[in-house]
N, C-alpha and C positions, 0 to 999 in steps of 0.2 A: 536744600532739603525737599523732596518728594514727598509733596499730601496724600493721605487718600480720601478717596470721593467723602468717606463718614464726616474727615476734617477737617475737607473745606466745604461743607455742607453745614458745620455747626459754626461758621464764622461766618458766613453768607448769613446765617439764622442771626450772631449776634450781631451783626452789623445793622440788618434789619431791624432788632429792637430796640438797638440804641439810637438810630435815627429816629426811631418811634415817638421815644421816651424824653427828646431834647429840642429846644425852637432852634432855631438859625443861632443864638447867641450859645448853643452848647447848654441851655439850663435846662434844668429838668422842667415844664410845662404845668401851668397852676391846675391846668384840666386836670393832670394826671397825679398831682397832689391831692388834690381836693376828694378823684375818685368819682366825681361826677360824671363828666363824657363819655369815659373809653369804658366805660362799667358794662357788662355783660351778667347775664345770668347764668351763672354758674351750673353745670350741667355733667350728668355724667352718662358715658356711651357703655355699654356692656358689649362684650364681642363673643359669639362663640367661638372657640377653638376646641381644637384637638391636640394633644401632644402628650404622649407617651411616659414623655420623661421631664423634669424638671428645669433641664437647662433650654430645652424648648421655646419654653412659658417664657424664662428670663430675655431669650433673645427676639423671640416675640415682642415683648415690652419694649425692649429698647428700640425700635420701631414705633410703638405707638407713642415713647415719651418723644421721639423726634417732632411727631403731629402736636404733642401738649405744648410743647415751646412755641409754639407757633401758634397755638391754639390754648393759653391758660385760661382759659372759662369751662375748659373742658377737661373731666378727670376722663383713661379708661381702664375700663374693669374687665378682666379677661373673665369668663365662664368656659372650663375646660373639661373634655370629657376624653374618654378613651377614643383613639379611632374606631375599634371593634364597635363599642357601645353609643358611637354617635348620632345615627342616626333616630334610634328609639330616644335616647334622649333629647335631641333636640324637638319630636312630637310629641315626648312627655311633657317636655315644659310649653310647648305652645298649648295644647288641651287645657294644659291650668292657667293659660294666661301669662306666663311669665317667660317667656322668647325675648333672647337679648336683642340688640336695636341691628348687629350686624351677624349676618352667620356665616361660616366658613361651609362648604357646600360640596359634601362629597358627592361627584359625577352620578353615581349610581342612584343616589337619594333626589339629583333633582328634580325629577318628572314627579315627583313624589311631593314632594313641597311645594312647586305649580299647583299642584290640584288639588291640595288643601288651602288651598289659598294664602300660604306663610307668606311671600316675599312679594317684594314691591315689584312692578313694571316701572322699570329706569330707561324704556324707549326715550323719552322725552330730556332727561338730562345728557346721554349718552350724543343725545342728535346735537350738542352744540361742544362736543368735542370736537378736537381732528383728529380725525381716526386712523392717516396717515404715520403720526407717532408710533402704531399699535406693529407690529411684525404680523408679518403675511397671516390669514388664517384665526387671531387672537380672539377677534372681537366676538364670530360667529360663538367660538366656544362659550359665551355665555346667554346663550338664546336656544331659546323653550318653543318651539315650532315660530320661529319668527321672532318671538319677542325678547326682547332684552331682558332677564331677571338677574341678571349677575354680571358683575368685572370678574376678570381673570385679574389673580394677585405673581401667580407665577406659570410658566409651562414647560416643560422637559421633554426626554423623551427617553426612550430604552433603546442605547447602543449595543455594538458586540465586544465587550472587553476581552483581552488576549494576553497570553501570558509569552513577553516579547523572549523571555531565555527558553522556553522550551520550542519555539520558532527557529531561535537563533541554533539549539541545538540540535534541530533536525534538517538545519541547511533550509528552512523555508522562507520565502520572503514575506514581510506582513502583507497583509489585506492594502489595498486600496480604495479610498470610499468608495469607488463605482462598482467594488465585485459584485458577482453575482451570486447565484443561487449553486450553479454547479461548481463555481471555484470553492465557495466554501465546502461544497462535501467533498469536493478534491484533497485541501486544506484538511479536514477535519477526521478524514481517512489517513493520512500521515501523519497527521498526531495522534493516532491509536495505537498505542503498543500491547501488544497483548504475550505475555508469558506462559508455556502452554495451557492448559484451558483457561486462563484468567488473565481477564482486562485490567492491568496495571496501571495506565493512564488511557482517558477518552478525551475524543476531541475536541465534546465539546459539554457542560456539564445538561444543561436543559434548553429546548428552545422551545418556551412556552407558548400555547396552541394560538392564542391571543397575537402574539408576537409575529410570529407565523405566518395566521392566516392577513394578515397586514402588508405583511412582506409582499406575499403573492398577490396584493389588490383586492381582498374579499375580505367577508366577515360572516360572522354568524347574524347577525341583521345589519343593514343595509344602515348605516350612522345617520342617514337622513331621514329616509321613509319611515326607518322600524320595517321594511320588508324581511321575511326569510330569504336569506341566502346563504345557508346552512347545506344546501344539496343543488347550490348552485355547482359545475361543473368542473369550475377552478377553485372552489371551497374542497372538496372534495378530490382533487387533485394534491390541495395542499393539505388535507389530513393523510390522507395515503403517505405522501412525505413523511410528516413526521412520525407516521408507525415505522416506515424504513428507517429511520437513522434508529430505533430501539431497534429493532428487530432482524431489519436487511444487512445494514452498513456497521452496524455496533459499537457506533461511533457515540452512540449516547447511551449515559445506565440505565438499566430496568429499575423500577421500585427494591429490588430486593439489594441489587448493584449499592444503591445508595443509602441503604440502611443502615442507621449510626454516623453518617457523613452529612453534617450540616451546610458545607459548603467545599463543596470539590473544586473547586477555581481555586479558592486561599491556600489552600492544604498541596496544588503544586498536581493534582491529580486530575485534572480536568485542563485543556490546553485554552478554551474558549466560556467563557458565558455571558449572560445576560447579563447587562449593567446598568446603571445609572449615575448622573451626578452625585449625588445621594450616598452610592459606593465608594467614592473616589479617596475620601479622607481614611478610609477602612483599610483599604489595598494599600494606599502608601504608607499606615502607619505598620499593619500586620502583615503585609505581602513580603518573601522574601527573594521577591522578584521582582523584576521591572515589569510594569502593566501600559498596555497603553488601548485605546478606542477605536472604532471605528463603524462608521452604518452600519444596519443591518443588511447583510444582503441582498439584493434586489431577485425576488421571484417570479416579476412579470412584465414587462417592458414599459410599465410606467414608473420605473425608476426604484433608487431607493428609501422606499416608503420604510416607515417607523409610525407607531401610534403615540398620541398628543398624552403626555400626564400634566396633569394642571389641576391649576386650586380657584374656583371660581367661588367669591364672595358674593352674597347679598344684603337686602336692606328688609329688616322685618316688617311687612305689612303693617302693622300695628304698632310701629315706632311711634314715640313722642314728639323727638326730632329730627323728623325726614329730613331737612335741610344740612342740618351738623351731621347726618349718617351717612351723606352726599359725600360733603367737602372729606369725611377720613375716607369712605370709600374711594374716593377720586386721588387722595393723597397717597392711599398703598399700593392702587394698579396703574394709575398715569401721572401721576405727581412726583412729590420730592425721595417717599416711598422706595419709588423704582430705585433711586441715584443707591440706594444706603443698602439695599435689602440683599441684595451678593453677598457683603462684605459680612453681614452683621450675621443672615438665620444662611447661608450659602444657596437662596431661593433663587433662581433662574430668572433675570427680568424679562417683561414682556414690550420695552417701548423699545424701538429700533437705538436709541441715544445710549442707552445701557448695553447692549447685545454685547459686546465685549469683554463686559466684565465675566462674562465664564472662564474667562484666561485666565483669572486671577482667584475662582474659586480654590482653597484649600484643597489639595491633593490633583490638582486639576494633572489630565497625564499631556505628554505632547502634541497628540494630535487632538489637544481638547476643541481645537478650532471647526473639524470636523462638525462638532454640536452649532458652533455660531451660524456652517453655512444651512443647516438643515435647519435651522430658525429662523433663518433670512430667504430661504429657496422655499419654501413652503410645503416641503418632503415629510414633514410634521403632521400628520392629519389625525380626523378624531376617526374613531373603532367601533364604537360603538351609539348607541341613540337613544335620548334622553327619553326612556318609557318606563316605567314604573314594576313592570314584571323581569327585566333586562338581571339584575341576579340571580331569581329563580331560575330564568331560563340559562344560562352561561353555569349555573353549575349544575342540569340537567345534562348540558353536554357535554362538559368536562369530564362527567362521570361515565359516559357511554364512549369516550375518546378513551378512559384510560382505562375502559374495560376489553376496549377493541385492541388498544396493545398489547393489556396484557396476557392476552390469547392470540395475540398476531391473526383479528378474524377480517376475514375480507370486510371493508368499509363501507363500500357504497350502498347498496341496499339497507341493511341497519341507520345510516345516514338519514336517506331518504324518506324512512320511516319515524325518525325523531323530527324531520324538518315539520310532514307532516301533521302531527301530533302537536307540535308547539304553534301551528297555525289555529289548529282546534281548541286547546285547551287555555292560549291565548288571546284571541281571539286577534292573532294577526293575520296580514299576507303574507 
């Protein structure tokens, strides 16, 4: 009979307390009768989360009751809010004082909570890890100009998922992880069928500008500096792109195209879109097709780049128990955590001993190895930079992107002109 990792993880755990609990002759220990020795103060950790829906929360838990077995001095108490509403709320409650002891840390909010001073600097604990455990790239993603405010609990990325029968029935072969930029609009041009004036199936459903500008080695700031590079040359190379695939190649919908169509991939009408782990159990249970993954395609000779999704935790400034807010933070991003956390919330681990178990997430499609090597090759990088103005500005340009499509107006000067604007009214480079 084949365990899995949850099962031999809770018998490691019970073998450990029964050793605990018994002297060499097998009795139970008078210390631990008595209650005197092993006694702790009973303590309880609040965590923020997020999660949408209710089964969430439960498999969250079962996670943290894994740390409680191990850790019965300690209740945790989940504190849950909307994604949407997360970040105002979690400033709501520290302004009043009451910030749970761990917070889940959405990327956009953290420059945000650095400079209010909410979370702890974990340089110091993090320096007596081995950080080699960690997969290429991990550790930086929890570091605020330098400094350590966060573990990463999970990290992902956005593939190009593809719908294998409408491949198979146009005679095309799939993708290979190294393609490129012009195999897929090769690709993505064969799978457009169009019936006189109207596009009946497109190539490909959306290749979000984010995605995109990734692919092609740029960004709208610079992940590191916070520089513009909004009107850098291959920025602006790779918006001109994707106004052609609306406009040029018509290989992707217009806004009016997809109006009333939540998802043109599932629905059989879209041959390609964006995906994620995340997707995988959706398409296998609703797909009534064979789906399978692969990179994003490479748009600039440094390879096939994808941008880093991840969940970086921290420690509340103002905990009671910085040391027990340690050992669970240390237990969900490099501990025993890592071992359970695929199986249980289908979270992507981030210590190299785990990397595998993406095989075994639910729905996972064939080429899900694809995702282990871009976790392991370090083709995973971050897109953006931890500054505090980074959502205003990103949907400043989204808006000027999808206004430039939908007039098919020439790009770069409009470009050039938003780059700099967001320099001035930001007060970046």
């Amino acid at each position: 009979m084949r365990l899995s990792k949850k099962a031999l993880y809770s018998l490691v755990l019970m073998g450990a307390v029964t050793l605990v609990g018994c002297n060499d002759n097998g009795e139970s220990s008078a210390e631990d009768q008595t209650g005197n020795s092993n006694s702790e103060e009973e303590i309880t950790l609040r965590v923020m989360t997020w999660n949408d829906n209710p089964e969430g929360n439960r498999a969250e838990q079962e996670v943290f009751d894994a740390f409680t077995e191990e850790n019965p001095h300690i209740t945790i108490e989940q504190v849950s809010a909307t994604y949407g509403e997360y970040n105002e709320r979690v400033l709501t409650m520290a302004a009043g004082g009451n910030l749970p002891d761990l917070i889940w840390v959405q990327p956009a909010g953290f420059a945000t909570f650095v400079n209010n001073g909410l979370i702890m600097d974990l340089s110091e604990q993090v320096d007596n890890l081995d950080l080699d455990e960690l997969q290429p790239g991990v550790i930086e993603l929890g570091q605020v100009d330098g400094t350590q405010y966060g573990m990463i609990r999970d990290r992902s990325t956005v593939q190009m998922g593809y719908n294998k029968d409408l491949f198979d029935e146009a005679g095309i072969d799939y993708p290979e992880d190294d393609w490129t930029m012009e195999e897929f609009l090769e690709i993505a041009q064969q799978l457009t069928v169009v019936e006189g004036d109207r596009t009946t199936q497109f190539g490909i459903e959306n290749f979000y500008l984010k995605e995109l500008l990734t692919a092609y080695g740029t960004n709208i700031l610079d992940p590191e500096t916070a520089e513009v590079t909004l009107d850098d040359p291959v920025t602006i190379e790779a918006i001109e792109f994707s106004q052609a695939l609306i406009n040029e190649y018509n290989v992707q919908p217009t806004g009016a195209q997809q109006e009333g169509l939540s998802n043109l991939f599932l629905s059989g009408v879209a041959a390609m879109r964006m995906t994620g782990p995340w997707d995988w159990v959706e398409y296998e249970t609703n797909a009534d097709f064979d789906f399978d993954v692969v990179p994003l395609p490479a748009g600039s000779d440094q390879g096939n780049l994808s941008p880093a999704a991840f969940l970086p935790i921290s420690i509340s400034e103002n905990t009671d128990y910085p040391e027990e807010a340690w050992e669970l933070l240390e237990f969900l991003t490099y501990g025993g955590g890592q071992d359970i956390q695929a199986e249980i919330t289908s979270a992507v681990p981030v210590v190299n001993r785990a990397t595998d178990d993406v095989l075994s997430l639910a729905g996972a499609p064939d080429n899900a190895v694809s995702l282990v090597n871009q976790l392991e090759d370090g083709s995973i990088v971050p897109n953006t930079p931890y500054h505090p103005d980074v959502p205003e500005i990103e949907n400043r340009v989204t808006s000027v992107v999808e206004t430039l499509n939908l007039n098919n107006t020439p790009v770069e000067e409009p470009i050039q002109t938003l780059a700099d604007e967001i320099r001035s009214d930001f007060d970046v480079e």
